[in-house]
Structures are given as C-alpha cells and as structure tokens.
C-alpha positions, 0 to 999 in steps of 0.5 A: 752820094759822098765822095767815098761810096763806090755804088753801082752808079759808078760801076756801070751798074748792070751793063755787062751782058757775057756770052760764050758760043761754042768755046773749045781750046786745044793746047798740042793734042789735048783738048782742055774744053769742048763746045762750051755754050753759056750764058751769064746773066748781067747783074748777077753772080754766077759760078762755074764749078766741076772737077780739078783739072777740068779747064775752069781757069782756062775757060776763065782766062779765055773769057778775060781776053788772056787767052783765045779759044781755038774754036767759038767766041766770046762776047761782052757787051755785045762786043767779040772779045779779042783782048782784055776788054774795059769794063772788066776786072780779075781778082786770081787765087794768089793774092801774094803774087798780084800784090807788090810786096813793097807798096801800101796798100793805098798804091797797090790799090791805085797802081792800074789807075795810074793814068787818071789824074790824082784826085780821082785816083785818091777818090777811087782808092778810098772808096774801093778801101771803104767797100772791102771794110780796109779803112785805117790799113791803108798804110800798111804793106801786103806782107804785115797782113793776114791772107784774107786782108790781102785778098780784100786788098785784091778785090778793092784794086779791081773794085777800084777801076769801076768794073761792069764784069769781076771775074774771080779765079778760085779767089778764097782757095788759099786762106783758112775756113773762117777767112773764107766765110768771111769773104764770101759774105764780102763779095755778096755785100759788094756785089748787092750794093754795086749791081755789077755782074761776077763770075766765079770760079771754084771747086768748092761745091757748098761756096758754089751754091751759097754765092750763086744765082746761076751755076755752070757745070763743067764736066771733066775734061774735055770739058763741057757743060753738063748742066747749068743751074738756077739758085733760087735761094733768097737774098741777103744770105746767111751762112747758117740760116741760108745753109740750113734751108732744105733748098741749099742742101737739094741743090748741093745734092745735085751738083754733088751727083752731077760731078761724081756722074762726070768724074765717073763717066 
C-alpha cells in the first residue's frame, strides 16, 4: 500500500453500525418526524428519500449529533450519540458555503486535520485529493472551480478524516444533470474501494435507487417510514446499463407510488 491510497484500512473499514430507535423531533408545536425506527447496514450505502419538507435534513442533523431528538435515540458503533461522534464525516449541499473561498484546496482539505502533526496531514490531503480524481487542483481556490469540483473538493475534506460513517445531505442537488451523474459514479468508486458505510439524503428518486442498497422512505411529515427497501441490483454500476435493467425501473416504480400514496395520504 503506498503512501497516497485512502483504502478501507485507513478508514476503519466496516466498523460503523447506526441505528435510529423511535426518533420523533418536535420544534413549538410542529412535529417534524415520528416514531422514526431504522437500521443502516455497515458497509453499505443507504438512502433516505421522500418528499420536500418531510424532515430529512432534520433526521440528518440529529443522526450527526447536530441536533437531538426530542424523543428516541440514536446509536453508532454501539454508542448513544449525544454529539458529533469520531468516525464520522457530513459532506452538505452548499459546497460554497462549507468551502473558505480564500484557502487552496490543498488547506481546505486539510483544515479539520489541524491537530495531526504535518506530515500525516499532507499524507491524508493528497490521498483524499487522489480519490475524488483532484490531482494537479491542489493549488487553486474554490472560487476558479466548477460546482462539481468544488463539491469533490467536499467529499475529499471528509474523505481526508478517515471516516467509518459519510453522511451526505442532498449532496448533488446544486449542479447540472451531467456533474451529477458524474459524482454519483464518484461516491460509488469511493465507497467500494473504502468499504465505509453512507447515508445519503436526497429527493431525487432515480439517484435514490442507482446509489443505494438500502432505501428509507420517508412519508410526509410528521414523517415516519413508510417502507424500507432493499436494491438488489448488481455492482459496479452503470448509468446506462444499470438504468436500463427491468429491476432499476420496478424499483423506481414503487418508491414513485409510495410517495404519491404519502403525499396524497
């Protein structure tokens, strides 16, 4: 193994085991989500997708540690989350905003790895640059960078903490059709060679199925899960030839009709 390939040995491999356990969040009077029960299998992708507004970034911020459930837990590596646990890495929607627009990549990458001594930061940073396919960038700044460059500059600044859980919100939502096809196949590249356990969430149905193994429906809100769905559609994948499979569009099928179904409910 050289010195510039982030493999699962690094990560921790398929340690990450999340469980959420009855998990209801309240803000005044409004109940965001209900009763909320899942599992996400380690060392695999899962997805939660429903509706707009149905308290998926909630149920994200609260799996995180940024938020706490006003009833239920959440447990991760056997542990009760009750802040940001280590292990863990959020890549968010805005890249623009988690970026600082007047540091290199190479620094923004490295910038939460501050306490590690310096040659192992500049370790971690190219091998996090190397994975998201960045080498040669690393002196540019955020701002002389397409919106999918910057968003794998995202991924490679989690990436670069060695994370056993990526927890991504919604991560492709702000960049064209083809940036996005391009960062799915990314994440899947990564997340086979790492072995690391993600949760994804999105409202986009088709990115649904083509990421996951495992999908959570959500309902409206107060959400809670309306079904929870296992893809058993083969890996590596395709976006043509996985798309085209009869599997891809019966699953699609039916998450379609389970959100109508909730929306209409």
């Amino acid at each position: 193994m050289t010195s510039t390939e982030l493999t699962a040995e690094h990560t921790g491999g398929t340690s990450a085991a999340l469980a959420l356990d009855g998990i209801s969040k309240t803000y005044g009077t409004n109940m965001a989500v209900r009763d909320i029960t899942a599992d996400v299998p380690a060392g695999k992708v899962s997805v939660i997708v429903g509706p707009s507004g149905c308290g998926k970034s909630t149920l994200l911020r609260i799996i995180s540690g940024l938020d706490t459930p006003t009833e239920g837990a959440v447990t991760f590596n056997g542990e009760r989350v009750t802040g940001v646990p280590d292990g863990l890495a959020m890549v968010f929607q805005d890249y623009s905003r988690s970026l600082f627009p007047w540091m290199h990549v190479d620094k923004n990458i490295g910038f939460p790895l501050g306490k590690l001594p310096a040659a192992q930061r500049r370790e971690r940073v190219q091998e996090a640059i190397d994975a998201v396919g960045l080498s040669g960038k690393e002196k540019l700044y955020p701002w002389q960078m397409s919106g999918g460059m910057q968003q794998r500059v995202a991924i490679a600044r989690a990436l670069a903490s060695h994370p056993s859980l990526l927890l991504m919100d919604e991560p492709y939502a702000s960049v064209d059709a083809q940036t996005r096809a391009d960062l799915e196949d990314l994440l899947l590249q990564i997340q086979a060679k790492l072995g690391i356990t993600v949760l994804v969430v999105t409202h986009d149905i088709d990115e649904s199925v083509y990421l996951a193994d495992h999908i959570i429906v959500l309902s409206k809100p107060p959400s809670v899960v309306a079904e929870t769905i296992e893809v058993d559609l083969p890996r590596p994948r395709d976006q043509v030839t996985t798309k085209e499979d009869p599997r891809f569009t019966s699953i699609r099928a039916h998450v379609t009709k389970l959100l109508r179904r909730t929306e209409a409910a």
